[in-house]
PyMOL CGO cylinders between C-alpha atoms (Angstrom):
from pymol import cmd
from pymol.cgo import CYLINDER

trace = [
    CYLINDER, -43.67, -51.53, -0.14, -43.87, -50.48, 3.67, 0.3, 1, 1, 1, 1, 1, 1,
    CYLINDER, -43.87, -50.48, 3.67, -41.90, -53.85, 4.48, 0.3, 1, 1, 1, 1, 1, 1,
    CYLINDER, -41.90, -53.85, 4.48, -39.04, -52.92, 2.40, 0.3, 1, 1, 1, 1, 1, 1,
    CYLINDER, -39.04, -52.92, 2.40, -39.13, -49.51, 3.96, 0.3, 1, 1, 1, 1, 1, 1,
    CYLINDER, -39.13, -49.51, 3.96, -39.14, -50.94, 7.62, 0.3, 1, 1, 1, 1, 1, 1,
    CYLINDER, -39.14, -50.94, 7.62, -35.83, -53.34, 6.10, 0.3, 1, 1, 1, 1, 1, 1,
    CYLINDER, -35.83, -53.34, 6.10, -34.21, -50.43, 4.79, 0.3, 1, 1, 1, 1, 1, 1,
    CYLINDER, -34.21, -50.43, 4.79, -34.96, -48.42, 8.80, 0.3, 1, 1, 1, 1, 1, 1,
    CYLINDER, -34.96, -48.42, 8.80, -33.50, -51.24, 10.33, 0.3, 1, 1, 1, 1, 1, 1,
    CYLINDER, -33.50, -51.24, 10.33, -30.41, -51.62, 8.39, 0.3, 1, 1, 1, 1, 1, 1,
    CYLINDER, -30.41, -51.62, 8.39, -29.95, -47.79, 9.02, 0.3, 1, 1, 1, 1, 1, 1,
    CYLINDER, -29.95, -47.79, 9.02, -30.78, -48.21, 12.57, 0.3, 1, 1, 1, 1, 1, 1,
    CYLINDER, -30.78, -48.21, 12.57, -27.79, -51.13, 12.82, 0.3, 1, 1, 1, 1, 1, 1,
    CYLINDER, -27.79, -51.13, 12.82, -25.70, -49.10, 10.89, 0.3, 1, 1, 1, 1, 1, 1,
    CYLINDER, -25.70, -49.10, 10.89, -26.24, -46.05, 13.41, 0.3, 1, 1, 1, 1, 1, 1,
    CYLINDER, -26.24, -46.05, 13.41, -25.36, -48.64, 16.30, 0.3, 1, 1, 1, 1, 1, 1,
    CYLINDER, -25.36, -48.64, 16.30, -22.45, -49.85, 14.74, 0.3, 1, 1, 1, 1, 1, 1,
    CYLINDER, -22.45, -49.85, 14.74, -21.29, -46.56, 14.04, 0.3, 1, 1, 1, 1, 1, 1,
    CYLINDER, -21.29, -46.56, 14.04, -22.04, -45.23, 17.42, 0.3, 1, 1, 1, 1, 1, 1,
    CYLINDER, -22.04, -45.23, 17.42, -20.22, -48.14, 18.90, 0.3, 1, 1, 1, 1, 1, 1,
    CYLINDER, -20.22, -48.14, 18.90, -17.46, -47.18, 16.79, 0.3, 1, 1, 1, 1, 1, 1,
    CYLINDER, -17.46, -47.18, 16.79, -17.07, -43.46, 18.25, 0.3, 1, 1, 1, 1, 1, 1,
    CYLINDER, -17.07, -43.46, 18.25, -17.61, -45.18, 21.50, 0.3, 1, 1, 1, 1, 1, 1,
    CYLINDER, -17.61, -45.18, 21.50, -14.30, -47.59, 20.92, 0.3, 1, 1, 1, 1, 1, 1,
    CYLINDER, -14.30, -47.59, 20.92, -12.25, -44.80, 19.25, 0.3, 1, 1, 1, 1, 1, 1,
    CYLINDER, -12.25, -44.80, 19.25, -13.06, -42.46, 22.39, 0.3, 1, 1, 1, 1, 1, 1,
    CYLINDER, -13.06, -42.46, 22.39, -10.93, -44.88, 24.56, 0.3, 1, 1, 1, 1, 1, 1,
    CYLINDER, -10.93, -44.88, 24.56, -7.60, -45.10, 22.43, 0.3, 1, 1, 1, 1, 1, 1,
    CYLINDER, -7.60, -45.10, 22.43, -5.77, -42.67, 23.73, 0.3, 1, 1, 1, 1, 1, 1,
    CYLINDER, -5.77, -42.67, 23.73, -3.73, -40.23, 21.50, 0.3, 1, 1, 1, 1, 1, 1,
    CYLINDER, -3.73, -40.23, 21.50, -1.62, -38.69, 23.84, 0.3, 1, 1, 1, 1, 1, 1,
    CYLINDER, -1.62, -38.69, 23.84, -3.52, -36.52, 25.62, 0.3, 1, 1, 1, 1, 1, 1,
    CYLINDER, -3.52, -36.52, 25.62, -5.54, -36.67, 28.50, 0.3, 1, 1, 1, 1, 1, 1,
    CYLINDER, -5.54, -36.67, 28.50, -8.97, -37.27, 28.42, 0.3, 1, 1, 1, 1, 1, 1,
    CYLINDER, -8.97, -37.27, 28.42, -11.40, -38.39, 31.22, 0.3, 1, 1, 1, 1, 1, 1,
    CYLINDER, -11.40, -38.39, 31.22, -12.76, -40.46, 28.87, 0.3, 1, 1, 1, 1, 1, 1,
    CYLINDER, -12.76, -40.46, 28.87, -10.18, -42.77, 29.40, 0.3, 1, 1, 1, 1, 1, 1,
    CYLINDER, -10.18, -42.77, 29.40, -11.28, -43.28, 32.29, 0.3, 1, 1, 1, 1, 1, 1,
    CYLINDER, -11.28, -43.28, 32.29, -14.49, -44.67, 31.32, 0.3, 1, 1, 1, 1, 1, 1,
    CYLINDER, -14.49, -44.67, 31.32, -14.40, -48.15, 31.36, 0.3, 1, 1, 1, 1, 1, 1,
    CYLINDER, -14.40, -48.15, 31.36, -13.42, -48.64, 35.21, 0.3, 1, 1, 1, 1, 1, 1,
    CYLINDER, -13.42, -48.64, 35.21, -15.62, -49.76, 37.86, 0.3, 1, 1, 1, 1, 1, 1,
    CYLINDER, -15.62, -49.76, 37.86, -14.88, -49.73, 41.57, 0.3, 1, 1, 1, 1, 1, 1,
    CYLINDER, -14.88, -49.73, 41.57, -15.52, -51.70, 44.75, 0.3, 1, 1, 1, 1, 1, 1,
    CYLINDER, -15.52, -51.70, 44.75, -17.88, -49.26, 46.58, 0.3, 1, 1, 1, 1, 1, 1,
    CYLINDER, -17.88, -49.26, 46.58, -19.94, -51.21, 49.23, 0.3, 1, 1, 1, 1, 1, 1,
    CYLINDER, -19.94, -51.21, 49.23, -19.51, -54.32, 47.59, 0.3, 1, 1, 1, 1, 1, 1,
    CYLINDER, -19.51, -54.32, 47.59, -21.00, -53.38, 44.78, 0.3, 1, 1, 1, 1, 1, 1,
    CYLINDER, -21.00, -53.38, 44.78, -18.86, -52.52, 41.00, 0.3, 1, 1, 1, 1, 1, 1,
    CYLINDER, -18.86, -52.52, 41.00, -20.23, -48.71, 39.88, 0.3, 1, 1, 1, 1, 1, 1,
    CYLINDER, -20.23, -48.71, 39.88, -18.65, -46.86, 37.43, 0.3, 1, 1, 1, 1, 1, 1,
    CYLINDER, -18.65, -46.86, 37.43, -15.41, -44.60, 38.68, 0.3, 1, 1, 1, 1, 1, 1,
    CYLINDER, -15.41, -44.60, 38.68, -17.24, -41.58, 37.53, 0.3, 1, 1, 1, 1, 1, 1,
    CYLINDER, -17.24, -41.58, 37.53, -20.08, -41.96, 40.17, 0.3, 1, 1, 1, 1, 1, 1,
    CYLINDER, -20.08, -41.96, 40.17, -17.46, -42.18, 43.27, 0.3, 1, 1, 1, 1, 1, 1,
    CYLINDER, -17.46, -42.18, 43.27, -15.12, -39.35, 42.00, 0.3, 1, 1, 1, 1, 1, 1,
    CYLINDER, -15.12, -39.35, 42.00, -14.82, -36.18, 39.94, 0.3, 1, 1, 1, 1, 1, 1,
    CYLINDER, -14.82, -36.18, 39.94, -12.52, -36.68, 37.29, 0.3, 1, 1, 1, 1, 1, 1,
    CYLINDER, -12.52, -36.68, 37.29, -11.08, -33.60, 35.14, 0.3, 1, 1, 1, 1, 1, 1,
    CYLINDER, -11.08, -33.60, 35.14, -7.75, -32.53, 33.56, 0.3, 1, 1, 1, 1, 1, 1,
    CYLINDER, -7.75, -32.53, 33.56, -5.78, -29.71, 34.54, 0.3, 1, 1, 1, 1, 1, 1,
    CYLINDER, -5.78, -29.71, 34.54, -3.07, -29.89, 31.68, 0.3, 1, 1, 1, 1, 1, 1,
    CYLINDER, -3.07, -29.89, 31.68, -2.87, -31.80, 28.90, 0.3, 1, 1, 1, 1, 1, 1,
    CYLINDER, -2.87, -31.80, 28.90, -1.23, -34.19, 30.28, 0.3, 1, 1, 1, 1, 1, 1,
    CYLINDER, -1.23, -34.19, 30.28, -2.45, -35.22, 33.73, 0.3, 1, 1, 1, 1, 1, 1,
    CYLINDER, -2.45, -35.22, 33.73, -5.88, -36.73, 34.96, 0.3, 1, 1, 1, 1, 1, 1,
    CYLINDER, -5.88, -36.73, 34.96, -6.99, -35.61, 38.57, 0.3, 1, 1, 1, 1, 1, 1,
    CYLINDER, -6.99, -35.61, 38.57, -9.30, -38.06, 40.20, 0.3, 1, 1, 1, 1, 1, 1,
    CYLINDER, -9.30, -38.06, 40.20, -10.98, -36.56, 42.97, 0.3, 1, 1, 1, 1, 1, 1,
    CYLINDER, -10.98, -36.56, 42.97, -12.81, -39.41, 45.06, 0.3, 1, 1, 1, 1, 1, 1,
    CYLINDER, -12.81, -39.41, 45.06, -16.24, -37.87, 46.62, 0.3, 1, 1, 1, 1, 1, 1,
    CYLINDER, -16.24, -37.87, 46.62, -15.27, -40.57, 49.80, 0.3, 1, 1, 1, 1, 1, 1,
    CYLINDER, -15.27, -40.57, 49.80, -11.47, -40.39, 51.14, 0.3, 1, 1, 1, 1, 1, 1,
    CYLINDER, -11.47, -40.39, 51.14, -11.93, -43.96, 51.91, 0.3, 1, 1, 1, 1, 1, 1,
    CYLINDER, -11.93, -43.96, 51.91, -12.51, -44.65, 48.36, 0.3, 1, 1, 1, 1, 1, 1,
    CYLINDER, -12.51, -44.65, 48.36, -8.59, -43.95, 47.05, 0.3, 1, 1, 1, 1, 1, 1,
    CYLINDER, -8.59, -43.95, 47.05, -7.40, -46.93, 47.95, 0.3, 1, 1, 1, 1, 1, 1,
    CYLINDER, -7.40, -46.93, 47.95, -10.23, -48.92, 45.93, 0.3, 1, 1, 1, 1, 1, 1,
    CYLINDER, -10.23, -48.92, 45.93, -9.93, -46.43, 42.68, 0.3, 1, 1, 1, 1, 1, 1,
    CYLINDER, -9.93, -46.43, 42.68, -6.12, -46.30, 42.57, 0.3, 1, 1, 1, 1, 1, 1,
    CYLINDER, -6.12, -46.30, 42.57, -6.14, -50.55, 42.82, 0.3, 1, 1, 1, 1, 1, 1,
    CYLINDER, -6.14, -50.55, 42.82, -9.27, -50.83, 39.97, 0.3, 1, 1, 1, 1, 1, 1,
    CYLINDER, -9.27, -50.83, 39.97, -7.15, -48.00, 37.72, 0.3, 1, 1, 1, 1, 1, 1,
    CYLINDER, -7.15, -48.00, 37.72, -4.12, -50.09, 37.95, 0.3, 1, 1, 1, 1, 1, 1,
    CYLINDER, -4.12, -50.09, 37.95, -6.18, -52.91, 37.32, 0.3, 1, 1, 1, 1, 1, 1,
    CYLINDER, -6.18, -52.91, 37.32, -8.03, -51.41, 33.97, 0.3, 1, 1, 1, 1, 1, 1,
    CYLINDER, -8.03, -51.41, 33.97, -4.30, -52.04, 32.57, 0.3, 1, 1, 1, 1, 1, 1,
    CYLINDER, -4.30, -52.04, 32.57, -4.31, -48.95, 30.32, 0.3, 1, 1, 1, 1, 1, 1,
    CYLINDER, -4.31, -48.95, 30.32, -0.44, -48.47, 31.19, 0.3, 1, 1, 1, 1, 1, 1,
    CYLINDER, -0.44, -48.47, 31.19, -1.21, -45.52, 33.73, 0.3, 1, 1, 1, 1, 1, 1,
    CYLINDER, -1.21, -45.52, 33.73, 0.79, -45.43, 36.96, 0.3, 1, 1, 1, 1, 1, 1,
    CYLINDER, 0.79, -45.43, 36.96, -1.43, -43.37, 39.42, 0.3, 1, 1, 1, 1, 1, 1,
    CYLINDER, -1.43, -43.37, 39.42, 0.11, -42.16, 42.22, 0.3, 1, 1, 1, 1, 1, 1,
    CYLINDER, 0.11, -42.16, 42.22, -1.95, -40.79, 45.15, 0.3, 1, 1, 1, 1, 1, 1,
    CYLINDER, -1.95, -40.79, 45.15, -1.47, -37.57, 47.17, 0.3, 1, 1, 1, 1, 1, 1,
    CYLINDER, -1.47, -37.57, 47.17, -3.58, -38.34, 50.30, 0.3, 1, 1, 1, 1, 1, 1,
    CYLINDER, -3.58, -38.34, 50.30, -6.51, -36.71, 49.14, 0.3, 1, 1, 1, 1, 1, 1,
    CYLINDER, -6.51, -36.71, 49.14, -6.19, -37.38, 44.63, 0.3, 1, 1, 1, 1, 1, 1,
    CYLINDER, -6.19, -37.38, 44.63, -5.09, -39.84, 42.50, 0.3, 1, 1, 1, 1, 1, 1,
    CYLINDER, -5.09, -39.84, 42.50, -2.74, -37.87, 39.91, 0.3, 1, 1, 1, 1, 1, 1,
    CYLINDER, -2.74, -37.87, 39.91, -2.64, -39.98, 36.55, 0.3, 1, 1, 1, 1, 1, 1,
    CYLINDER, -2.64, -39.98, 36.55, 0.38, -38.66, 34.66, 0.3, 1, 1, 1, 1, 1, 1,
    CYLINDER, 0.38, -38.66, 34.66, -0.14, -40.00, 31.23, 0.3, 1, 1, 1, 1, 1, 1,
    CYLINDER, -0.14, -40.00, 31.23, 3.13, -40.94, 29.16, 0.3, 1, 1, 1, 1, 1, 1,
    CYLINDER, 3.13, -40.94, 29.16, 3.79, -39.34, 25.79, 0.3, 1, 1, 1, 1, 1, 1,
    CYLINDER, 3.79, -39.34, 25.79, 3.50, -41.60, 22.95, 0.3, 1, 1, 1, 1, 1, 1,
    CYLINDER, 3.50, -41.60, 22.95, 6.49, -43.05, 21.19, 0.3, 1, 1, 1, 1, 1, 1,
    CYLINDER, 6.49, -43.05, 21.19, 6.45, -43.70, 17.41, 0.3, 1, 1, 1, 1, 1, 1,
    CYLINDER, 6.45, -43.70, 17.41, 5.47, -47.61, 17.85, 0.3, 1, 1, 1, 1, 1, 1,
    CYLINDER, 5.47, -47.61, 17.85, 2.97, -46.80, 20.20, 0.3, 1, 1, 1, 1, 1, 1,
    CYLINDER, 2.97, -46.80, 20.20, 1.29, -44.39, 17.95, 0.3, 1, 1, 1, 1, 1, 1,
    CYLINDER, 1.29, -44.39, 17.95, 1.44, -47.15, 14.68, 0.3, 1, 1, 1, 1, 1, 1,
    CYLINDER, 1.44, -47.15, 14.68, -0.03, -49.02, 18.07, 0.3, 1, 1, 1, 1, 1, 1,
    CYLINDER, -0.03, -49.02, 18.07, -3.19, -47.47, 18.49, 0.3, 1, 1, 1, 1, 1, 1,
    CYLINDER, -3.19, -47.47, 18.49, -3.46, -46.50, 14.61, 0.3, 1, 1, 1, 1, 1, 1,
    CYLINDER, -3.46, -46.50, 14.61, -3.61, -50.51, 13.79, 0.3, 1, 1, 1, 1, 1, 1,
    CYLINDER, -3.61, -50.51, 13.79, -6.01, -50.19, 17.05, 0.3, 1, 1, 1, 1, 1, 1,
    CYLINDER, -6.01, -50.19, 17.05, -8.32, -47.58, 15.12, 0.3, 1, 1, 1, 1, 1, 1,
    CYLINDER, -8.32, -47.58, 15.12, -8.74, -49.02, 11.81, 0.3, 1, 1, 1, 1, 1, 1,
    CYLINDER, -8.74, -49.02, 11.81, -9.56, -52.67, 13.52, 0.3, 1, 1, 1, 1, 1, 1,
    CYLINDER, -9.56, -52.67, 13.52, -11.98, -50.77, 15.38, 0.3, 1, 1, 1, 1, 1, 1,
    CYLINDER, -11.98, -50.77, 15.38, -13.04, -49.62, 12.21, 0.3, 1, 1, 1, 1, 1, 1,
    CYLINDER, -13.04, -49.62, 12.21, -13.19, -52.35, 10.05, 0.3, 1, 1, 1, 1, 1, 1,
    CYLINDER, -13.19, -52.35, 10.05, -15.24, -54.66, 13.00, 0.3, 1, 1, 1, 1, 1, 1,
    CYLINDER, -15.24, -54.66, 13.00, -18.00, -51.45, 12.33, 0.3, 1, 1, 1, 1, 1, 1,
    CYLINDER, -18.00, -51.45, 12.33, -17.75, -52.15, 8.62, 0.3, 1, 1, 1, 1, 1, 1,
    CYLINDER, -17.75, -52.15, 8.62, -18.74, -55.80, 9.52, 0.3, 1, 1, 1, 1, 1, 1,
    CYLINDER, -18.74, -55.80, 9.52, -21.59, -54.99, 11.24, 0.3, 1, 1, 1, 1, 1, 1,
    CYLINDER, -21.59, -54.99, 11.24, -22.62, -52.63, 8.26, 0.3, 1, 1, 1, 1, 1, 1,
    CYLINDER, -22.62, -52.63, 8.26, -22.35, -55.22, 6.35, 0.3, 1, 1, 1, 1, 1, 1,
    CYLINDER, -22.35, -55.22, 6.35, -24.03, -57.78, 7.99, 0.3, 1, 1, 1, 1, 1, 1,
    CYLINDER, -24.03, -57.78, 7.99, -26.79, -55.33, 8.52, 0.3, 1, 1, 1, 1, 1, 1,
    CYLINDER, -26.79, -55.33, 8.52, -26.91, -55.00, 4.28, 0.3, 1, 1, 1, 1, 1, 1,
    CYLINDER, -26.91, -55.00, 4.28, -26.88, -58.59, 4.07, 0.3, 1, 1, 1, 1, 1, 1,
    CYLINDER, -26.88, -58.59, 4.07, -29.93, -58.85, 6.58, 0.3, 1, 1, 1, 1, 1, 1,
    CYLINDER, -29.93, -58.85, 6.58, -32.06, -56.01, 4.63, 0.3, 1, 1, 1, 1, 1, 1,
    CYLINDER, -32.06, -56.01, 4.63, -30.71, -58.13, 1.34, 0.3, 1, 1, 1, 1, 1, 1,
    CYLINDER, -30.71, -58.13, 1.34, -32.25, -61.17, 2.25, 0.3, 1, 1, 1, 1, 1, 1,
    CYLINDER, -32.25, -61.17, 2.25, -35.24, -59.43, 3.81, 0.3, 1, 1, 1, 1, 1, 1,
    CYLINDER, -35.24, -59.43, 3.81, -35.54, -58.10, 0.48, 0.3, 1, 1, 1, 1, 1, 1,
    CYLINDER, -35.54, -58.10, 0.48, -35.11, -61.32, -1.86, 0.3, 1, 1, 1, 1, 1, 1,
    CYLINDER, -35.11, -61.32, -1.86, -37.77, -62.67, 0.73, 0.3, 1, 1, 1, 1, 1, 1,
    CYLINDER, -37.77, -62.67, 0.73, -40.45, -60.06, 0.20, 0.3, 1, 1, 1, 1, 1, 1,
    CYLINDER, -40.45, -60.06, 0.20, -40.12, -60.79, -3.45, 0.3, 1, 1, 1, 1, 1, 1,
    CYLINDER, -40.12, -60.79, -3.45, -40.57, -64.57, -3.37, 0.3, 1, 1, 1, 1, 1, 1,
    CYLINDER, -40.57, -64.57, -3.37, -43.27, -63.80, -1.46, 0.3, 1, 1, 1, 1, 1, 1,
    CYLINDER, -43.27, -63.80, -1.46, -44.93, -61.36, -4.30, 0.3, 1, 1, 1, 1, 1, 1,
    CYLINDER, -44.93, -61.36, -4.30, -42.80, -57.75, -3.86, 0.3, 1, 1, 1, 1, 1, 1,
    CYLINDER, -42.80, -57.75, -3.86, -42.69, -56.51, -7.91, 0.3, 1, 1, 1, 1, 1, 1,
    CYLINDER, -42.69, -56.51, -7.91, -38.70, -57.31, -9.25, 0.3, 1, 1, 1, 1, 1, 1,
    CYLINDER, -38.70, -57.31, -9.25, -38.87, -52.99, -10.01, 0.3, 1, 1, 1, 1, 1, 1,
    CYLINDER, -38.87, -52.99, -10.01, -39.58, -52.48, -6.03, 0.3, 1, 1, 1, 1, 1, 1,
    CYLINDER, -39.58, -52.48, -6.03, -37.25, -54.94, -4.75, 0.3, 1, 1, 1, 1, 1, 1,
    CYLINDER, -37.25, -54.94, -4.75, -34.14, -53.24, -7.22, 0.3, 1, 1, 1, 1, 1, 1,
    CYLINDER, -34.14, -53.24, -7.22, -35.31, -49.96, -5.88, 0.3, 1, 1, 1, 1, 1, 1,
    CYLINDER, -35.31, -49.96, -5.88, -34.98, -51.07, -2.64, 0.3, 1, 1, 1, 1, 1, 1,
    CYLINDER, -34.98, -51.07, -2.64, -31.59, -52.92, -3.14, 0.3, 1, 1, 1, 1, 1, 1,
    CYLINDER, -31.59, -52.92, -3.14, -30.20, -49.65, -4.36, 0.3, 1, 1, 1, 1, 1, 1,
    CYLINDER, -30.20, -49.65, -4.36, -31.67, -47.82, -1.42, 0.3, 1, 1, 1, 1, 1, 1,
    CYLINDER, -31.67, -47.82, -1.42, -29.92, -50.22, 0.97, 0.3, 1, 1, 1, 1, 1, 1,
    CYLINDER, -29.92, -50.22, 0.97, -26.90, -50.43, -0.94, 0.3, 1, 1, 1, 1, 1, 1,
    CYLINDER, -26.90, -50.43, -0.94, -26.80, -45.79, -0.85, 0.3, 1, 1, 1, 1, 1, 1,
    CYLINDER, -26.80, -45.79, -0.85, -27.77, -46.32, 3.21, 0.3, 1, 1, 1, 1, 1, 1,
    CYLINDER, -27.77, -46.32, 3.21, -24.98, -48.51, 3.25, 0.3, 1, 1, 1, 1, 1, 1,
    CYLINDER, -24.98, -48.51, 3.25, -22.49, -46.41, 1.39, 0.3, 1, 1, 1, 1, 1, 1,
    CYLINDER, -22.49, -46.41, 1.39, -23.40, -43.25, 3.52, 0.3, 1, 1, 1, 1, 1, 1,
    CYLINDER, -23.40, -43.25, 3.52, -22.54, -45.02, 6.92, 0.3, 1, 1, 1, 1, 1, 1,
    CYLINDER, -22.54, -45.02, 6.92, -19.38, -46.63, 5.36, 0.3, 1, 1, 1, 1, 1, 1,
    CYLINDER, -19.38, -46.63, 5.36, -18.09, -42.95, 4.05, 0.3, 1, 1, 1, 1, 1, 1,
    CYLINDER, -18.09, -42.95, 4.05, -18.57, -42.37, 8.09, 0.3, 1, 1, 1, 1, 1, 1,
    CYLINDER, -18.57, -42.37, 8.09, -16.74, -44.81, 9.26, 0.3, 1, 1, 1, 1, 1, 1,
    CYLINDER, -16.74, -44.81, 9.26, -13.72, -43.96, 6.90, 0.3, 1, 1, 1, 1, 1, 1,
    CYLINDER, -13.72, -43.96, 6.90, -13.88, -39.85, 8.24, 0.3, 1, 1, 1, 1, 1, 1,
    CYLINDER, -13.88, -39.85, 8.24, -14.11, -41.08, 11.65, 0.3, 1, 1, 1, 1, 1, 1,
    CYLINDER, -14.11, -41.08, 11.65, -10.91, -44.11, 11.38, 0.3, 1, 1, 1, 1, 1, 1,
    CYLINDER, -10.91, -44.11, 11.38, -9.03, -40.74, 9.22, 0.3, 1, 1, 1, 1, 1, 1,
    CYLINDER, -9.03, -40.74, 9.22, -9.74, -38.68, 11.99, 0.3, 1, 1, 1, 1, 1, 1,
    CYLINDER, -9.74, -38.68, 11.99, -8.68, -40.67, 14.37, 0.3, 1, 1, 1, 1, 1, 1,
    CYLINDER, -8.68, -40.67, 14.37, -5.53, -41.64, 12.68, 0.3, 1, 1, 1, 1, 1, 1,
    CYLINDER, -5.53, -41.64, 12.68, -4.35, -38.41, 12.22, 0.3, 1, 1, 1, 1, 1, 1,
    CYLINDER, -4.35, -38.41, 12.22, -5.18, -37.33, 15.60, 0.3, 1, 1, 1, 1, 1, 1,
    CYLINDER, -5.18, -37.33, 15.60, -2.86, -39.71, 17.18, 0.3, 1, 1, 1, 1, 1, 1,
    CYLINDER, -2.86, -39.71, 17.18, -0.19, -39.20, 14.79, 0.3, 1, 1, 1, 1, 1, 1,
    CYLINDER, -0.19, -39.20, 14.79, 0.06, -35.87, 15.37, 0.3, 1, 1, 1, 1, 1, 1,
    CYLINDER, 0.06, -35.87, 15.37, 2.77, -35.25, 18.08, 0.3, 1, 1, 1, 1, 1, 1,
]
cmd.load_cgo(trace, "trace")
């Protein structure tokens, strides 16, 4: 019975991951208002090596719709103005000397049904992995029995699987909802 249970952890545990991945994804489409989050992906030159822009430079918002990136090095704009125009997230950062200002551009109406199609691809690549984490614990399970496991365990632990399965699906759908109706709102 305890190698069920360990089938049905680790299909939990991938479904976690896949979820977490998911808020991870849905954290860089932007919905119109600036985030330093969007920031997150870029790395930049800094003594030849590629570190992450947030450990060069402070990065905050003042208004809703500006991100102020405040390099820790003056020397450093140059480099983190070049790798932001380089992330190709359609910013245009413009550079005062001493900041890089990052206006960012209100959405229009196709850009919006955009990043929604964006969102629930995002979403449906975590229902993949959900399900290929069932299928996994499945075949764990159908395993186990061939290999003795009573048919009345290995139904319980199909159902258990299929409930853990259910729950982080029902998560995905708030989170894609949420998500949609954050960027649609104007």
């Amino acid at each position: 019975m305890s190698d069920t249970a360990s089938l049905i952890a680790q299909c939990e545990d991938l479904d976690r991951k896949a979820v977490e991945h998911l808020e991870n994804e849905l954290l860089k489409i932007r919905a119109g208002r600036a985030n330093p989050s969007m920031l997150d992906g870029i790395r930049v030159d800094y003594y030849g090596s590629e570190v992450p822009l947030s450990q060069v430079s402070n990065i905050n918002t003042p208004d809703a719709r500006t991100i102020l990136v405040q390099p820790w090095e003056k020397k450093l704009i140059d480099a983190i103005e070049k790798a932001i125009q380089a992330a190709n997230l359609g910013f245009n950062p413009s550079n005062n000397g001493d900041n890089i200002i990052i206006q960012v551009p209100m959405l229009t109406e196709e850009r919006r049904k955009d990043l929604v199609k964006m969102s629930n691809k995002e979403g449906e690549n975590a229902k993949v992995s959900i399900r290929g984490a069932r299928q996994k614990a499945m075949e764990g399970i159908k395993k186990a029995q061939k290999d003795g496991l009573p048919e009345d365990a290995a139904k319980s632990a199909e159902a258990e699987v299929d409930k853990v399965t259910g729950i982080w699906n029902k998560k995905v759908d708030v989170l894609i909802h949420a998500k949609e109706k954050e960027i649609m709102t104007v």
